[in-house]
N, C-alpha and C positions, 0 to 999 in steps of 0.2 A: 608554854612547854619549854624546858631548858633540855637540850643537850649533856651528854655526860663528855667530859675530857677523856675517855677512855680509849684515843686512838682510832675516831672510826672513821677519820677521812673528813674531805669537805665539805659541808654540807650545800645541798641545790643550790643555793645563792650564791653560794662562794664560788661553785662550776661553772652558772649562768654569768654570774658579773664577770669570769673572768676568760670566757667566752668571748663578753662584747669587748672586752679590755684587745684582745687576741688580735680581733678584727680589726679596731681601731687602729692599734699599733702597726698592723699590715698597712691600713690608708696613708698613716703616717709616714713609715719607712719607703713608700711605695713615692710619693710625692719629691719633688726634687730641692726639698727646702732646706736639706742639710748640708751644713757646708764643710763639716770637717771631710778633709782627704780620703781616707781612710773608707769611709762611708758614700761616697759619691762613686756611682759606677757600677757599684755590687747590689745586688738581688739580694734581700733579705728574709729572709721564713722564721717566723715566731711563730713555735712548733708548739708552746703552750705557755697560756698564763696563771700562776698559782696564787689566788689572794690570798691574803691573812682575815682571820676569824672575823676583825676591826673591820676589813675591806679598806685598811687604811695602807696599807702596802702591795704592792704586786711585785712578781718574781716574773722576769718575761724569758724562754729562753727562747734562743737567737740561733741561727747557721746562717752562712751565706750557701745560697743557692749558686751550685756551681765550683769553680773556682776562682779566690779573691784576687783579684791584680795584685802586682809589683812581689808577688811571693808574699805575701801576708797571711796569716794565720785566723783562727777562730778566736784566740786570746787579740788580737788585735782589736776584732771587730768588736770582741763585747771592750775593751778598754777607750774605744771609739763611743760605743752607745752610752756607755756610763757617763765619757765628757759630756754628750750632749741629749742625757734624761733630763734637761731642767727646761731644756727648747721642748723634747716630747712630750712632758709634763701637759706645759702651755697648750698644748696642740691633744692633747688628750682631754684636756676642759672642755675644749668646744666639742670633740665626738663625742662624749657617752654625756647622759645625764645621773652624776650620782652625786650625791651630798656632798663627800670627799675624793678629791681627786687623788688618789692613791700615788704616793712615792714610788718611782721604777727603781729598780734592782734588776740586773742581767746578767744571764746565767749562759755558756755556749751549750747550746743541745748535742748530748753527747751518742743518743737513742739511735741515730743510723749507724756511729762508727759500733755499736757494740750490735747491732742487727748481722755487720758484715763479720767481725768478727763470729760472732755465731755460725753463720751460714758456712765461713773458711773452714770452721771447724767441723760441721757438719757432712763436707765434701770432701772430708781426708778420707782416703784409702782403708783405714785402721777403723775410725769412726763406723763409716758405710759397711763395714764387714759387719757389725752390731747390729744394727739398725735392718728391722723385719722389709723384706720388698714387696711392691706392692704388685702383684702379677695382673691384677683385674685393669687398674690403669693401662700398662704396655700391653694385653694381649685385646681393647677393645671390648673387654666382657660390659656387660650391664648387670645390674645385684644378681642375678642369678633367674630372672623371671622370662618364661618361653612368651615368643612374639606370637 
């Protein structure tokens, strides 16, 4: 059975491989084997990994958990991980068992600053005047059913 190219996402393999990819990548980063600057010291969260159809590429993206020392940015961290995808590369051979050890590409996870952005906008004065209240929540009601 072939798949059609018509846009419908990844398919289970490509979620599952890039799942254990995710994982790996955490054991890795988590480990104190890196030596560039930049990368030593910082908590790192790979929020998700996207393989390609092949499974011969991966897209990891990346946050520092926290705030980075010396005033560093999230463009730093992934300019950090990209110098040293060919060390996690190595180190991803020996975690996962897959035919091809997929090329890294890192991407910063952009998915909590646009969460907050959201929520700011969600908590403006103008916005909340829209937006129905919920009176069952604050007065303690339950659906409507007699005890």
């Amino acid at each position: 059975m072939t798949r059609s190219k018509g846009g419908s996402g990844p398919s289970p393999r490509q979620l599952k491989v890039g799942e254990e990819v995710r994982h790996a990548m955490t054991r890795i980063l988590t480990r104190d084997g890196l030596r560039d600057p930049v990368l030593t010291g910082v908590t790192i969260m790979v929020t998700e990994v996207r393989m390609s159809p092949d499974m011969r590429h991966a897209t990891c993206f990346v946050a520092p958990l926290g705030s980075m020392p010396d005033g560093g940015t999230t463009a730093d961290l992934v300019k950090a991980c990209k110098r040293a995808s060919a060390y996690m590369r190595g180190q991803l051979a020996r975690e996962v068992n897959l035919r091809f050890v997929p090329e890294l590409a890192f991407q910063a996870d952009t998915s909590f600053d646009q969460a907050a952005r959201i929520g700011a906008l969600l908590s403006e004065p103008k916005v909340r005047a829209d937006l129905p209240e919920d009176d069952t929540a604050e007065d303690g009601e339950d659906d409507g059913k007699a005890s």
